[in-house]
SEGULO-952009 format. One record per residue (C-alpha): x, y, z; residue in one letter. Coordinates in steps of 0.001 Angstrom, whole numbers, plus 500000, padded with zeros to 6 digits. Last residue first. Example, Ala and Ser with C-alpha at 12.3 -4.5 7.8 and 13.67 -1.06 7.14 Angstrom:
REM SEGULO-952009
ATOM    east   north      up  residu
ATOM  513670  498940  507140       s
ATOM  512300  495500  507800       a
//
This chain:
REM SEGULO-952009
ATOM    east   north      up  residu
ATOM  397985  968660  073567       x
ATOM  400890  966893  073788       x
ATOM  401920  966395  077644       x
ATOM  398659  964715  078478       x
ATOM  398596  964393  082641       x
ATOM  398719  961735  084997       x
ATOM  402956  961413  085485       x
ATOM  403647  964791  084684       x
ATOM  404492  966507  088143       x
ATOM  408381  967356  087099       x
ATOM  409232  965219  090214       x
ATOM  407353  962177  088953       x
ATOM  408274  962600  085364       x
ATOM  411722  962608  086281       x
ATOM  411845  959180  089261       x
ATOM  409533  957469  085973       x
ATOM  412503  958831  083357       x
ATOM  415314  956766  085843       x
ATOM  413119  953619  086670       x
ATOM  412945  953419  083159       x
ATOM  417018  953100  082808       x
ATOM  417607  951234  085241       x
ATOM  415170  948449  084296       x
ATOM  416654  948875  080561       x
ATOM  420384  948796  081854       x
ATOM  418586  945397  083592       x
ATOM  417251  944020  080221       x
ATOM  420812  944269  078760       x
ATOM  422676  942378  081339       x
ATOM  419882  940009  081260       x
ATOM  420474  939359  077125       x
ATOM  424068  939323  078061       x
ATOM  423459  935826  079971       x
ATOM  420753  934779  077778       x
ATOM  423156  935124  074867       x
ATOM  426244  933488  076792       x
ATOM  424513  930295  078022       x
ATOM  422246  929100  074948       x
ATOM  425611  929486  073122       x
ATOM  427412  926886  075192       x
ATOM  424430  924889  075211       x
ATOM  424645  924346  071624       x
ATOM  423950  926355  067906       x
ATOM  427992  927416  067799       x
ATOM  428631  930823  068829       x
ATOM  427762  931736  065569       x
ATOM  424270  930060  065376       x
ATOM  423061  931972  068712       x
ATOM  424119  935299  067209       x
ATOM  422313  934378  064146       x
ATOM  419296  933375  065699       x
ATOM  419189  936710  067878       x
ATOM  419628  938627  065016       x
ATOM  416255  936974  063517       x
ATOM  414667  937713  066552       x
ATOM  416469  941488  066500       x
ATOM  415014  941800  063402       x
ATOM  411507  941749  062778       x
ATOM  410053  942833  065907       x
ATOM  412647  945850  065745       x
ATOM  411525  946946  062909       x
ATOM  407904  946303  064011       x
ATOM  408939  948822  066847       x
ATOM  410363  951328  063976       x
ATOM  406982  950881  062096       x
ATOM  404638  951040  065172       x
ATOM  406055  954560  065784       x
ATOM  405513  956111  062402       x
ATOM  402124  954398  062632       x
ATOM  401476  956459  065867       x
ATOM  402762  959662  064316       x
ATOM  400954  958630  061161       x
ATOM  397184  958353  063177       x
ATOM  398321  961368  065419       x
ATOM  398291  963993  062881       x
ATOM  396533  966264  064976       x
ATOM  395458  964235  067734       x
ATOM  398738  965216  069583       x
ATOM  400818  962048  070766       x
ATOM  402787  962591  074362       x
ATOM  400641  961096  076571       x
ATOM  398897  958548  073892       x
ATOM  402009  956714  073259       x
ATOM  402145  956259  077214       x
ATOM  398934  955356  077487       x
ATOM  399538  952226  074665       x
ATOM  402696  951436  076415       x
ATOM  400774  950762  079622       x
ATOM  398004  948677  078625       x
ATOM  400328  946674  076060       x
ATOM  403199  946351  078712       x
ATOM  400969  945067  081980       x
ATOM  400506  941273  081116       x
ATOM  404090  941461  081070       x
ATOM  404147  941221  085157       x
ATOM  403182  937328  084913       x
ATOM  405614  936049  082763       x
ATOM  408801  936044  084842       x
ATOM  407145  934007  087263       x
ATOM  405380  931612  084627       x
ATOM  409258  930977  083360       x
ATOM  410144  929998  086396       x
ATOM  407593  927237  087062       x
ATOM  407010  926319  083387       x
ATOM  411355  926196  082622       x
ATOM  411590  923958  085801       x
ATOM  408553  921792  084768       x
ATOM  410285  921310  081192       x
ATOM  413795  921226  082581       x
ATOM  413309  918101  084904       x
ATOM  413784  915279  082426       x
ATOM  416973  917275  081387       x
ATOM  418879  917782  084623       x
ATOM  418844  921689  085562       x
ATOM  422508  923435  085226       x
ATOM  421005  924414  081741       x
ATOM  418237  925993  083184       x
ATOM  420455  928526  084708       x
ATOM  420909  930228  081283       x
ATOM  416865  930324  080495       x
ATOM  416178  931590  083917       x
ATOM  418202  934509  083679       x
ATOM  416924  935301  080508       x
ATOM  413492  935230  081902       x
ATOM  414062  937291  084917       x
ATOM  414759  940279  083188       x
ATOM  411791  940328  081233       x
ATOM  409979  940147  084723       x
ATOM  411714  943455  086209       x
ATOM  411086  944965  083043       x
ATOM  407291  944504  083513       x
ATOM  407160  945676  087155       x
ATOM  408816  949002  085459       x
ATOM  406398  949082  083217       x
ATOM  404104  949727  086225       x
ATOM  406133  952686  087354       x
ATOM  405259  954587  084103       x
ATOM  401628  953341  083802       x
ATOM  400719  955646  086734       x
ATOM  401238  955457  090572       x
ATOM  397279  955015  091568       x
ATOM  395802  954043  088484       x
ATOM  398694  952545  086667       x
ATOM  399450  950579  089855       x
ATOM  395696  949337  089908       x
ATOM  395631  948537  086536       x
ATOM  398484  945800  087839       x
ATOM  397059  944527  090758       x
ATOM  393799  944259  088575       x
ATOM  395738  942303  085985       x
ATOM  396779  940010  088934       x
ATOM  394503  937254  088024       x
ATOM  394548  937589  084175       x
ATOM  398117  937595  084002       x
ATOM  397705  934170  086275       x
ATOM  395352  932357  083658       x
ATOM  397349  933618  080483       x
ATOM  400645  932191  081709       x
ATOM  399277  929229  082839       x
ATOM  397705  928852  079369       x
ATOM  400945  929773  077587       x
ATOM  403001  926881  080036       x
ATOM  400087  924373  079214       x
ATOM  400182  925084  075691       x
ATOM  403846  924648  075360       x
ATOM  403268  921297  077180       x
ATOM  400709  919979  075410       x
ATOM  403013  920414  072214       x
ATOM  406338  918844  073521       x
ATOM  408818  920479  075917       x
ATOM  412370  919181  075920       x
ATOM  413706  921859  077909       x
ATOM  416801  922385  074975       x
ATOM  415564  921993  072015       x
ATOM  411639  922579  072595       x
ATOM  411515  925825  075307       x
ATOM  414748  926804  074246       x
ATOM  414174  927288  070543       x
ATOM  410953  928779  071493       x
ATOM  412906  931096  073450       x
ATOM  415021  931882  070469       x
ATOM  412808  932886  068774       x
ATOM  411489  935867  071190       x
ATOM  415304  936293  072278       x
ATOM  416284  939871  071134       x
ATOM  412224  941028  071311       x
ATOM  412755  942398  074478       x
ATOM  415833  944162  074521       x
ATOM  415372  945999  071646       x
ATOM  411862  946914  072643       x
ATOM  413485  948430  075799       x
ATOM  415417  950332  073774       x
ATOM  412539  951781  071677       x
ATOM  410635  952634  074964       x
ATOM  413209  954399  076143       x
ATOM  414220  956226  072757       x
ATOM  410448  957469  072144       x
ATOM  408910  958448  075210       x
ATOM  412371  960658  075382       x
ATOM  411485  961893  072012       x
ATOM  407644  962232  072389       x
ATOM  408300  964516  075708       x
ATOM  411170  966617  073948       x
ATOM  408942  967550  070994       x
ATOM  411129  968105  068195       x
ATOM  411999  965013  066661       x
ATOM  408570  962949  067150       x
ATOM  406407  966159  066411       x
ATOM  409128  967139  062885       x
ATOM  408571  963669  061976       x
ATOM  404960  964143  062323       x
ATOM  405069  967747  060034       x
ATOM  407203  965890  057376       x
ATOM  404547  963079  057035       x
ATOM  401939  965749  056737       x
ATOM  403951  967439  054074       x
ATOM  405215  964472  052203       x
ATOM  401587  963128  052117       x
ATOM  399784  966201  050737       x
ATOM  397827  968580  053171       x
ATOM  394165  967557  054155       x
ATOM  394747  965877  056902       x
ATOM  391812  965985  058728       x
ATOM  391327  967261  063011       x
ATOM  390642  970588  061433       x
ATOM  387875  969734  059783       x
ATOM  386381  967781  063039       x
ATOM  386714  964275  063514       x
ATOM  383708  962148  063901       x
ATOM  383385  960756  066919       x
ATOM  383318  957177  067345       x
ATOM  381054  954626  069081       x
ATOM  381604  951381  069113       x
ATOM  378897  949034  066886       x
ATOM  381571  948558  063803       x
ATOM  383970  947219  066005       x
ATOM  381550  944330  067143       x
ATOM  380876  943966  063352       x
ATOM  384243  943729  062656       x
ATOM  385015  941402  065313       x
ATOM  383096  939024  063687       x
ATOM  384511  938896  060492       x
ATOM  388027  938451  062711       x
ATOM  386816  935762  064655       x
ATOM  385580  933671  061120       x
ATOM  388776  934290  060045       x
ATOM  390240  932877  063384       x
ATOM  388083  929768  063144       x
ATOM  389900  929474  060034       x
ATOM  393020  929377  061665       x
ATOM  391674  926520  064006       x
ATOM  390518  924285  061774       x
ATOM  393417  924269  059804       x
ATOM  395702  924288  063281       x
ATOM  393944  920578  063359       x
ATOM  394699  919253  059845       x
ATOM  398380  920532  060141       x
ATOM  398776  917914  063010       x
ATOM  397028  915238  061050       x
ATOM  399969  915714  058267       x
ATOM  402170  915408  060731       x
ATOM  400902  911892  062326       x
ATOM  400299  911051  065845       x
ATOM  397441  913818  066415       x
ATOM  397022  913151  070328       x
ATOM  400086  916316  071224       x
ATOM  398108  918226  068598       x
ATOM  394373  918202  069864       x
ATOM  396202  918889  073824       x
ATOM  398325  922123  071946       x
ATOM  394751  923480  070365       x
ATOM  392600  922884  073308       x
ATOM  394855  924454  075885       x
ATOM  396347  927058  073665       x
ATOM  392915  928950  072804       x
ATOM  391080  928398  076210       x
ATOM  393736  929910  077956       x
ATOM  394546  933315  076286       x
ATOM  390766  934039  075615       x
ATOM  390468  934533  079390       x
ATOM  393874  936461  078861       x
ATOM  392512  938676  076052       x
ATOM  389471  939425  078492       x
ATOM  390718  940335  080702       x
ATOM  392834  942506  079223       x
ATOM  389772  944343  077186       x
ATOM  388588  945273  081298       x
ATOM  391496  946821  082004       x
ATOM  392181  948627  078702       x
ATOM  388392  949985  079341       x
ATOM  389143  951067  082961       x
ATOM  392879  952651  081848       x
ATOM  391266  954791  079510       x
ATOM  388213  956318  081066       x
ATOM  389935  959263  082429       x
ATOM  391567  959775  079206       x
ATOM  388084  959656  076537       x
ATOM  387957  956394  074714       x
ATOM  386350  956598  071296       x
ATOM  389165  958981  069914       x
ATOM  392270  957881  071662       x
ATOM  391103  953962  070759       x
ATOM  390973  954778  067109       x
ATOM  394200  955754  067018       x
ATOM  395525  952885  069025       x
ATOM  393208  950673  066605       x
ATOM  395078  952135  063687       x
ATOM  398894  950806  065186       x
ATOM  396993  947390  066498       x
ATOM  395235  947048  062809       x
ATOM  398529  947364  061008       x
ATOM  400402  944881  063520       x
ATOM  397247  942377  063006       x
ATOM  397722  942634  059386       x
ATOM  401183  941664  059373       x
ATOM  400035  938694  061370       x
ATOM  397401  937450  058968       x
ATOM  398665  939212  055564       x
ATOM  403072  938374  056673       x
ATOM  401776  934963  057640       x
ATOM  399722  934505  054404       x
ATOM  402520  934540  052104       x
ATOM  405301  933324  054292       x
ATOM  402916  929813  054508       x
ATOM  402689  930401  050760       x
ATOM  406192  930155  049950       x
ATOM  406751  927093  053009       x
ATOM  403984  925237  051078       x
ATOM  405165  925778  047654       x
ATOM  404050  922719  045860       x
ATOM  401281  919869  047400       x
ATOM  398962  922763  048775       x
ATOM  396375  921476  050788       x
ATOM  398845  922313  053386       x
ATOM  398250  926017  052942       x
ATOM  394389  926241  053394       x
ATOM  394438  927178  056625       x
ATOM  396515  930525  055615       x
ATOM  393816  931297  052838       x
ATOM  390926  931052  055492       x
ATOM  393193  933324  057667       x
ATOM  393680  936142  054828       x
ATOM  389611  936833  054316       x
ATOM  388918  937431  058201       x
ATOM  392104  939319  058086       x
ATOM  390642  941744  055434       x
ATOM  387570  942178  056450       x
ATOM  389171  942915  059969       x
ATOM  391749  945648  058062       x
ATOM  388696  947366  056557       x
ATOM  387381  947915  060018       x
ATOM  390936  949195  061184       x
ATOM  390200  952011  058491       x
ATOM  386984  953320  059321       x
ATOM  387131  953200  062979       x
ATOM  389258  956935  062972       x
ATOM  385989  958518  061504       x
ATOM  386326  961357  058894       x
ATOM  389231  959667  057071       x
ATOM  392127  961134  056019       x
ATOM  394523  960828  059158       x
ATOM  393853  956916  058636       x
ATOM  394826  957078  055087       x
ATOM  398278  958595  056098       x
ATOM  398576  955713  058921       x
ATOM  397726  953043  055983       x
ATOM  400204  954447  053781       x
ATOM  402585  954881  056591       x
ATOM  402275  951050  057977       x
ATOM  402248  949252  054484       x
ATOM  405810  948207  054440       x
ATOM  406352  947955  057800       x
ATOM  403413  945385  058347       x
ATOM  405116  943167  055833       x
ATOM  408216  943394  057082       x
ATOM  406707  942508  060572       x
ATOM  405340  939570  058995       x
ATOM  408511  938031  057691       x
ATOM  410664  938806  060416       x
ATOM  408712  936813  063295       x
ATOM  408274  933450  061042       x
ATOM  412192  934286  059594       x
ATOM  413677  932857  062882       x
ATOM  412050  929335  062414       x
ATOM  412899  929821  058580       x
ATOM  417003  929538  059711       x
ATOM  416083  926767  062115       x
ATOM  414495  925049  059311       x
ATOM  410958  924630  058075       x
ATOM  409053  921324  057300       x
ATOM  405593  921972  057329       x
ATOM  405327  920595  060567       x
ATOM  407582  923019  061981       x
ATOM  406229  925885  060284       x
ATOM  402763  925469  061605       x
ATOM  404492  924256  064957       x
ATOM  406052  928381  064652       x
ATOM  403098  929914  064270       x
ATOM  400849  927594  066528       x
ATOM  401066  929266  070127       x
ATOM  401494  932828  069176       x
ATOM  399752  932827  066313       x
ATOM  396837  930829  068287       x
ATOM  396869  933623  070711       x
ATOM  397018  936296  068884       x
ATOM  393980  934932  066683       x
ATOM  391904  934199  069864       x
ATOM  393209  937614  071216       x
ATOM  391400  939169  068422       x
ATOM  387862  938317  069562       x
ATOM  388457  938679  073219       x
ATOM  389709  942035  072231       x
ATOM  386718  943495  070189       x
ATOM  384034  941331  072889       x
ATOM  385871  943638  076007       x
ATOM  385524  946730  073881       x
ATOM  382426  945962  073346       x
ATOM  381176  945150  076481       x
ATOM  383435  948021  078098       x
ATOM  381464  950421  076151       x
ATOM  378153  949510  076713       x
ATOM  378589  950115  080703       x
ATOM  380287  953635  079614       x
ATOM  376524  953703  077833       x
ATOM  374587  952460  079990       x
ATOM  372051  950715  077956       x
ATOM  373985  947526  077692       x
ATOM  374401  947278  081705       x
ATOM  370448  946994  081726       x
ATOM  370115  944242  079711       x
ATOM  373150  942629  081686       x
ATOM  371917  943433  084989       x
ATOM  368691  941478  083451       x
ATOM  370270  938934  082288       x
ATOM  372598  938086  085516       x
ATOM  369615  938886  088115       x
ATOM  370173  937001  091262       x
ATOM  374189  936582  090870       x
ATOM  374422  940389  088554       x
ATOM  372109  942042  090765       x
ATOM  374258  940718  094059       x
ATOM  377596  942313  092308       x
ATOM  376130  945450  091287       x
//
């Protein structure tokens, strides 16, 4: 396949398109490329949008609450119209419309000369609110177009192409904004880049639109009222002992992870001095080597399942707190590249979360009701996205906003993240003597 594609790259590719599992990876590859350029600005640009628009410490923390309250609050309607509708695609395809629409509003918010900070909330909580709806439905929609066996291929091959995406994205837009001298010349440049994302989001409708998707039998449709279905997942996620203990580990180590998420970027340009180009550079690196040992990685879910490769991923979460702390013993005109070397170490192994906590959802989720179950699930980790940041802030502000403070957070924060290591090594050591490490345990 190799030598067809170097003598023959069109033609391999011509013929790769009608194959259908060939077909499949294409599009599923294009679908993620697409949205990673949107997740990867956010991730990037969020929080210099804010900064240049003026926004305190205080609204630094609210740019990961306010979105995820957003999401929250329209997560069940949207995962009770998804168990509705004959084809699971339906729904996340509205949700692209709508994000293409929402991202040319949220360039336009520095043309506004009142309310800037009111309507940057505004259209963060539709761009990246949106995005956490569409990732709950698109896990829905993935269990139906994807059969199991084929699962961790096609997540493989939509990784790499999220972290290709990755470092193009932050590259180009951090080294534009490090040679704008001037705020408002800044904003001018993540304009043009947000509504590039609305035009990625248009497009990734249509590339959604073109993968197949069963339609869902009678059965498969809820047809009951919305307290009763809604009743009947709780009673799945309560009852069911595999969904439960899928549920509390993977909720705790949520908690753990997304304690520090602002307050990284607090350390990254407060305390390691880094300026625009080198935020970018530090996201790029991280995108360049996820995407060189995401085969390592797909290859530990294939051979010893997604449950020991998570456990890769808490090792690296660990690190990063632990790097953070000791950074302050680093002289300040070294802290930037000491913060990028480290920090790139403890990055790498998270490439592996999404690809294995969406198989693990899938495990223990029936397809009976499983577009609210996995809504119902989203909403208590978007919960968790939206607070513990914030809570992380405050903790950091009352033990005074300094070094000091820098020191004891990260320092519990790694206490915390290796009860979770423990923790998830202990339910991977259970499923793999109980024999259910490769097979569904809700069907």
């Amino acid at each position: 396949m190799k030598s067809i594609f170097a003598s023959h790259p069109l033609r391999a590719l011509f013929g790769a398109w009608h194959d259908p599992r060939c077909r499949l990876l294409i599009l599923f590859g294009l679908e993620g490329l697409l949205l990673q350029y949107a997740v990867s600005l956010n991730s990037l640009a969020n929080n210099l949008y804010a900064t240049n628009l003026g926004a305190t410490d205080t609204q630094i923390g609210l740019v990961q609450t306010v979105p995820n309250m957003a999401a929250v609050l329209f997560l069940i309607p949207f995962g009770l119209l998804g168990g509705r509708t004959r084809r699971s695609r339906t729904v996340p395809l509205f949700l692209l419309l709508f994000l293409g629409i929402s991202y040319f509003g949220y360039a336009a918010v520095p043309w506004l000369s009142l309310g800037r900070m009111e309507a940057f909330f505004a259209f963060l909580g539709m761009t990246v609110g949106g995005i956490g709806i569409y990732n709950a439905q698109w896990q829905n929609f993935f269990g139906d177009a994807v059969d199991m066996p084929q699962r961790n291929g096609v997540l493989t091959v939509r990784n790499r192409c999220l972290f290709f995406i990755g470092v193009i994205v932050p590259l180009l837009c951090g080294t534009l904004m490090t040679a704008a001298p001037h705020v408002e010349e800044k904003l001018q440049v993540l304009q043009v880049f947000y509504a590039l994302a609305g035009v990625c989001m248009l497009l990734q409708a249509f590339v959604l639109w073109r993968i197949p998707c069963p339609a869902r039998r009678d059965e498969e449709l809820n047809k009951k009222a919305g307290l009763a279905v809604f009743r009947q997942a709780l009673g799945h996620m309560v009852h069911h002992r595999a969904f439960r203990s899928f549920f509390v580990c993977i909720m705790l180590f949520y908690f753990s992870w997304h304690f520090d998420w602002s307050l990284w970027y607090l350390a990254e340009v407060q305390y390691a001095g880094m300026n625009e180009a080198q935020l970018s550079l530090f996201q790029a690196l991280c995108s360049v080597c996820q995407m060189i040992f995401i085969g390592f990685f797909a290859g530990l879910c294939r051979k010893k399942s997604e449950h020991y490769a998570i456990l890769w991923a808490c090792a690296g979460l660990w690190l990063c707190p632990v790097m953070v702390a000791g950074m302050l013993w680093v002289p300040m005109q070294a802290r930037a590249v000491y913060f990028i070397i480290i920090g790139l170490v403890g990055n790498i192994p998270q490439c592996v979360i999404s690809m294995c906590t969406v198989q693990m959802l899938l495990q223990v989720c029936p397809r009976a009701n499983r577009a609210l179950i996995i809504s119902l699930y989203t909403l208590f980790v978007t919960l968790s996205n939206s607070l513990l940041p914030l809570l992380g802030v405050q903790v950091y502000t009352a033990l005074g906003s300094n070094e000091h403070a820098v020191f004891w957070v990260n320092s519990i924060e790694s206490l915390v993240r290796a009860g979770v290591f423990v923790m998830m090594a202990v339910r991977y050591r259970r499923l793999k003597k109980a024999g259910d490490l490769f097979r569904p345990l809700a069907e």
